[in-house]
C-alpha positions in Angstrom: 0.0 0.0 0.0 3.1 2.5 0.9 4.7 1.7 -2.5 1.3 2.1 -4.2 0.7 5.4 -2.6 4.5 6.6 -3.3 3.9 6.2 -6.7 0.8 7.7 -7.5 2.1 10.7 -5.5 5.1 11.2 -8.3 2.8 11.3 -10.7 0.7 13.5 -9.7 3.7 15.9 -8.9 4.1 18.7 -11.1 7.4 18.5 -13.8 9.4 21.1 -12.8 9.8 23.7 -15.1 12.3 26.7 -15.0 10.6 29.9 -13.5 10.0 32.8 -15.3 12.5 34.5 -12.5 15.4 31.8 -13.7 15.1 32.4 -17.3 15.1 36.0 -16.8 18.5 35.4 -14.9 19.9 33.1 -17.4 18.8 35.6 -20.5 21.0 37.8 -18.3 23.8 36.3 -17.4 23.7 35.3 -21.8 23.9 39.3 -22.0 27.0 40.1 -20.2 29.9 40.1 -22.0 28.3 37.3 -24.7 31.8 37.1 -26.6 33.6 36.2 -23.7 31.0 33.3 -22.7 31.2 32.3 -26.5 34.7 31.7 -26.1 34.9 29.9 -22.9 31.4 27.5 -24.6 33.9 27.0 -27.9 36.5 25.5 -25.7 34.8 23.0 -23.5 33.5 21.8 -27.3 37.4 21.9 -28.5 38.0 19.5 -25.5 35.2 17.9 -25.9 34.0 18.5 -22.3 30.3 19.3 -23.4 27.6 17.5 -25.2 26.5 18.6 -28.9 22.8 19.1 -27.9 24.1 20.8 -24.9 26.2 23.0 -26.4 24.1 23.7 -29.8 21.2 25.1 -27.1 24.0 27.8 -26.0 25.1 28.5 -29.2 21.3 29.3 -29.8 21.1 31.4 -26.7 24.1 33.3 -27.2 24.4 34.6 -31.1 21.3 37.1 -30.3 23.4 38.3 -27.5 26.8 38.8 -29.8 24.9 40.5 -33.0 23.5 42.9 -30.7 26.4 43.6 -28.8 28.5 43.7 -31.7 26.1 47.0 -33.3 25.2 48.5 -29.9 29.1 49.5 -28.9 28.9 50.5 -33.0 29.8 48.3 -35.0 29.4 48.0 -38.9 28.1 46.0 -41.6 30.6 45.4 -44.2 29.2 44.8 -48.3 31.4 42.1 -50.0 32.6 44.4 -51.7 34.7 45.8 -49.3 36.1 42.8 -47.7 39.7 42.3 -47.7 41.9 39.4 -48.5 43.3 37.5 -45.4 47.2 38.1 -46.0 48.9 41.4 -46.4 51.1 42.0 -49.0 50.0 38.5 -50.9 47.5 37.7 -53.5 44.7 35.0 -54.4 48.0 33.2 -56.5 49.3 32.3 -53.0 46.0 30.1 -52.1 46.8 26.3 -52.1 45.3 24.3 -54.5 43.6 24.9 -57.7 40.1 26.5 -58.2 39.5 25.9 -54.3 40.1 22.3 -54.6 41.9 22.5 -51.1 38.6 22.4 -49.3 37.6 19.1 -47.9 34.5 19.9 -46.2 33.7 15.8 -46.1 33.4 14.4 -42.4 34.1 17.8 -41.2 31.9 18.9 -38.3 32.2 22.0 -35.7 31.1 20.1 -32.6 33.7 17.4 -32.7 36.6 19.8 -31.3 39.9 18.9 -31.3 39.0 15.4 -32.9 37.3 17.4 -36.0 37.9 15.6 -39.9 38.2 17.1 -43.4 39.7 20.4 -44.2 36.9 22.9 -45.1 39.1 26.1 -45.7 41.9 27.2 -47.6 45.6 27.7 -47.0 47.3 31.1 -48.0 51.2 30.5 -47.7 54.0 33.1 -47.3 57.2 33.3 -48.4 59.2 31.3 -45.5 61.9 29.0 -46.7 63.6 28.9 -43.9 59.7 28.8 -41.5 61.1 31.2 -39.4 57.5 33.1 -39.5 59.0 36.0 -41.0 58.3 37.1 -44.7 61.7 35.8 -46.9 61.9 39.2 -48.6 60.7 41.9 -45.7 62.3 39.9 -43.3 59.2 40.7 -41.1 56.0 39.1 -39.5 53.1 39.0 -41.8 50.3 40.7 -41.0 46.7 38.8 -41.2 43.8 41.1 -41.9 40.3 40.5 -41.2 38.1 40.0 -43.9 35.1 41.4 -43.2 33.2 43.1 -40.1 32.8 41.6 -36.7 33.4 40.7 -33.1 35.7 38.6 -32.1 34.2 35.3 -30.2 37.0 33.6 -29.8 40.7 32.6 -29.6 43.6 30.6 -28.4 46.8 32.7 -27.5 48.5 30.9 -25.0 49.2 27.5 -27.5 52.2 25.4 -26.8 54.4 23.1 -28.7 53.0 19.8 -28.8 49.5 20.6 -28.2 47.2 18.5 -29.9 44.8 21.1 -31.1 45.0 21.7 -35.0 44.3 25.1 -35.2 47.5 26.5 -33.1 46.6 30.2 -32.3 43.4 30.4 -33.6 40.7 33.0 -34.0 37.1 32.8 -34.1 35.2 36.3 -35.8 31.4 36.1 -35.7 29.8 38.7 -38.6 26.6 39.5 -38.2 25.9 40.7 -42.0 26.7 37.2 -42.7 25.5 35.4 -40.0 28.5 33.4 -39.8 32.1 32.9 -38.0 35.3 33.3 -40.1 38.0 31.2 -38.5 41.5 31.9 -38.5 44.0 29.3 -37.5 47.8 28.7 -36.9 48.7 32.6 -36.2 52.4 33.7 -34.6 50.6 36.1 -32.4 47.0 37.4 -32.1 46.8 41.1 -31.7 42.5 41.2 -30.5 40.5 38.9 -28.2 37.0 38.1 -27.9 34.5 40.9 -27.6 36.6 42.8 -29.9 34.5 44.9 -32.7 36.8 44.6 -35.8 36.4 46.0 -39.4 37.7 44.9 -42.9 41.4 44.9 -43.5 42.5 45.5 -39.5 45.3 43.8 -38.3 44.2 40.6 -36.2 47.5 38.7 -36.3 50.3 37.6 -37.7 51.0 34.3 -39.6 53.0 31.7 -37.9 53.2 27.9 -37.6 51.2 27.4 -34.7 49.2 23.7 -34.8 49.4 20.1 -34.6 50.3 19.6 -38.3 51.3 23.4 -39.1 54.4 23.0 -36.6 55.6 20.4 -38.2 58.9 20.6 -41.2 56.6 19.1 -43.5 54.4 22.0 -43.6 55.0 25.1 -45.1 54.0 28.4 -43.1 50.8 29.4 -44.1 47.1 30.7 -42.9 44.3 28.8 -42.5 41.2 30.5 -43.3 37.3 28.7 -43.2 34.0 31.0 -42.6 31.0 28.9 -41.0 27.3 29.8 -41.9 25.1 29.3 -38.8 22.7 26.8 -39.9 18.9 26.5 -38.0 20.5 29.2 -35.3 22.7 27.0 -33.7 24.6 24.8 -36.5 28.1 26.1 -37.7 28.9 24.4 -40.9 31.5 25.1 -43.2 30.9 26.8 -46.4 33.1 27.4 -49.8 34.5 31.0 -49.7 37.5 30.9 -52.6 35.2 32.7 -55.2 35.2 35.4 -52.6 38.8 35.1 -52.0 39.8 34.5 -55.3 38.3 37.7 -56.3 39.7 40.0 -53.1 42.5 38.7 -54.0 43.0 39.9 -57.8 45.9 42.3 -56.2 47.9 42.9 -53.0 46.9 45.9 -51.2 
């Protein structure tokens, strides 16, 4: 009779449901400084420390937060047209590949992290014989510019030799005209962090050799670029951009 009366009690108990006072607190704690939450959410999915549905309902929750962050402290949309190519001082002849072929978006997937497939981007390489990280004929760091508008979501500045993460010094630079992240990976130094507002052609960073493979001899220095379309609100997935840098890329500014 206990047991019989135990039961019927939970299911007559109400499901518990968040208040109207906690989802007022979460939507505000989403609000405050959303770049900087972005970040820390992108590296417990690089480790792998958080689930995908998990982690695809805070993506959700915080984009809203970024894009109007990113146009209440002022910042701009940019038209294609004015985007800028990636390296400074190099042209669209420096891409790897032919026609784009370099992107492998196959088995590629945003919420695997560090143990992510395919190679949806391209490479832009420097002149580095010698992979010093400095331009053969300047004889100085290469600058990486941003492409287009944005704020930056997030980043990995403090990478180490023998890290296992493929990206090196990576940055992450959500554009809300586009309503998408352009990633930038294997950088010598990073020169803006997340909740920075950042415009076509300013200097982000510099290209290096930072990365699991881009460290190693075998590869020459280069940059790593790949922009993400958010996909259902939540979903980064990779998407072909070499017309667009083939064709900001006609001539070195």
């Amino acid at each position: 009779m206990l047991r019989a009366l135990i039961a019927l009690l939970v299911v007559l108990a109400p499901v518990a449901r968040p208040s109207s006072a906690g989802l007022a607190a979460r939507a505000f704690q989403a609000s405050v400084n959303p770049s900087a939450r972005f970040d820390a959410l992108y590296a417990d999915i690089r480790d792998q420390h958080i689930a995908r549905d998990a982690a695809r309902e805070k993506v959700r929750e915080l984009l809203p937060f970024i894009k109007q962050d990113f146009y209440a402290r002022g910042g701009k949309d940019a038209p294609k047209d004015a985007w800028r190519f990636p390296v400074e001082g190099y042209a669209a002849s420096s891409i790897g590949g032919t026609n784009g072929s370099g992107y492998l978006p196959d088995g590629y997937d945003w919420f695997d992290g560090y143990k992510g497939k395919g190679h949806p981007g391209h490479d832009i390489f420097i002149r580095d014989r010698n992979q010093d990280e400095l331009d053969d004929v300047t004889g100085k760091p290469v600058n990486v510019l941003s492409i287009s508008s944005g704020i930056v979501v997030a980043y990995s500045p403090d990478w180490k030799a023998g890290s296992i993460l493929r990206g090196g010094r990576y940055l992450y630079i959500y554009d809300p005209s586009q309503n998408g992240i352009f990633y930038y990976a294997h950088q010598r130094s990073l020169l803006v962090k997340p909740g920075d507002i950042v415009s076509p052609g300013q200097v982000i960073a510099t290209v290096g050799r930072s990365g699991r493979n881009a460290a190693a001899p075998r590869s020459p220095t280069h940059l790593h670029v790949m922009f993400l379309a958010i996909d259902a609100g939540d979903y980064p997935r990779p998407r072909q951009i070499y017309p667009d840098l083939a064709r900001i890329g006609r001539r070195p500014r």
